[in-house]
N, C-alpha and C positions, 0 to 999 in steps of 0.2 A: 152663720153657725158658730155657735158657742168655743172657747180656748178647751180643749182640755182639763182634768181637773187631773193635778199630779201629788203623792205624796213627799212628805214635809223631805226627804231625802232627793225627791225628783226619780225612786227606782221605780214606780209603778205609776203609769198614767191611764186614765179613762176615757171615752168619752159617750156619753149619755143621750138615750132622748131625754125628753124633759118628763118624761114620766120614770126616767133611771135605766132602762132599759139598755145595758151596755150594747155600742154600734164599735168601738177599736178598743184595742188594751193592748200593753205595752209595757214587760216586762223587765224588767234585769236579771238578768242571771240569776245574780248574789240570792233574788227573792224567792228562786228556784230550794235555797238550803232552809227556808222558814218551813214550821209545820204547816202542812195543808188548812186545816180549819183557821188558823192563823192568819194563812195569806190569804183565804175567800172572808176571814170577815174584813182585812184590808182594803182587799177589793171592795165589798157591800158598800163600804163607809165610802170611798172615792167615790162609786157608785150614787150614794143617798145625797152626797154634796154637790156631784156634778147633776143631779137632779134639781136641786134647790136652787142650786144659782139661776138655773133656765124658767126655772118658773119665778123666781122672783123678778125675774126679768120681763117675762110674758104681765104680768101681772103689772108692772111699770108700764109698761107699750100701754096694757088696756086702761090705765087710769088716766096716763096723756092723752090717750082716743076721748079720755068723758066718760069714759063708762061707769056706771056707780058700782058699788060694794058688792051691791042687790042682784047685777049680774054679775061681779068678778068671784065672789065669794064661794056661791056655788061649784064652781069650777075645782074647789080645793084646792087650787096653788101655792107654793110654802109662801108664809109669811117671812119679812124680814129677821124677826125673834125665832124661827126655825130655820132659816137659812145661817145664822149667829152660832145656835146648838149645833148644827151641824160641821161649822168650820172648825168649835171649839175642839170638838170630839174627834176631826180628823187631822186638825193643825197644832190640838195645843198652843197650851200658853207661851206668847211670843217673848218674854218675859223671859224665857230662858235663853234667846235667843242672843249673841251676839248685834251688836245695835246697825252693825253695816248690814245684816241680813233680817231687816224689815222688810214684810212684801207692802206693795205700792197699795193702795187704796182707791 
């Protein structure tokens, strides 16, 4: 089963099926004083990211298995370049980041 997918502060973590479907969440406090439609499009995005990472991972398994495109594609699994969109949109540019707090790759 997939990590969690948590935001860039670590106050709200998700975790997904692989169609996004939240299964736990996990709040802070703090996230309790943001405006509501604020903190559910937080959530979505955690949501839409902890989805993508699972299916780009399914979608790895099925190309180690041999599977062609021809079956993997219909399946609609994020691709790597939407699983990217997605990190950028929930992670931001790491660039602003202090250099000791690079996440692992």
């Amino acid at each position: 089963m997939a990590q969690p997918v948590q935001s860039p502060g670590g106050t709200i973590s998700v975790h997904t099926t692989e169609r996004g479907l939240p299964v736990a969440l996990r709040l802070d406090p703090v996230e309790l004083k943001k405006a509501p439609a604020q903190l559910a499009d937080e959530i979505m995005a955690l949501c839409r990211l902890s989805a993508a990472r699972a299916q780009v991972e399914r979608r790895r398994e099925l190309a180690e298995k041999g599977y062609s495109t021809s079956v993997i594609d219909p399946l609609r699994l994020a691709t790597e370049d939407e699983l990217a969109r997605a990190e950028d949109e929930v992670l931001g540019d790491e660039e602003d980041l202090p250099p000791t707090w690079g996440r692992s790759v």
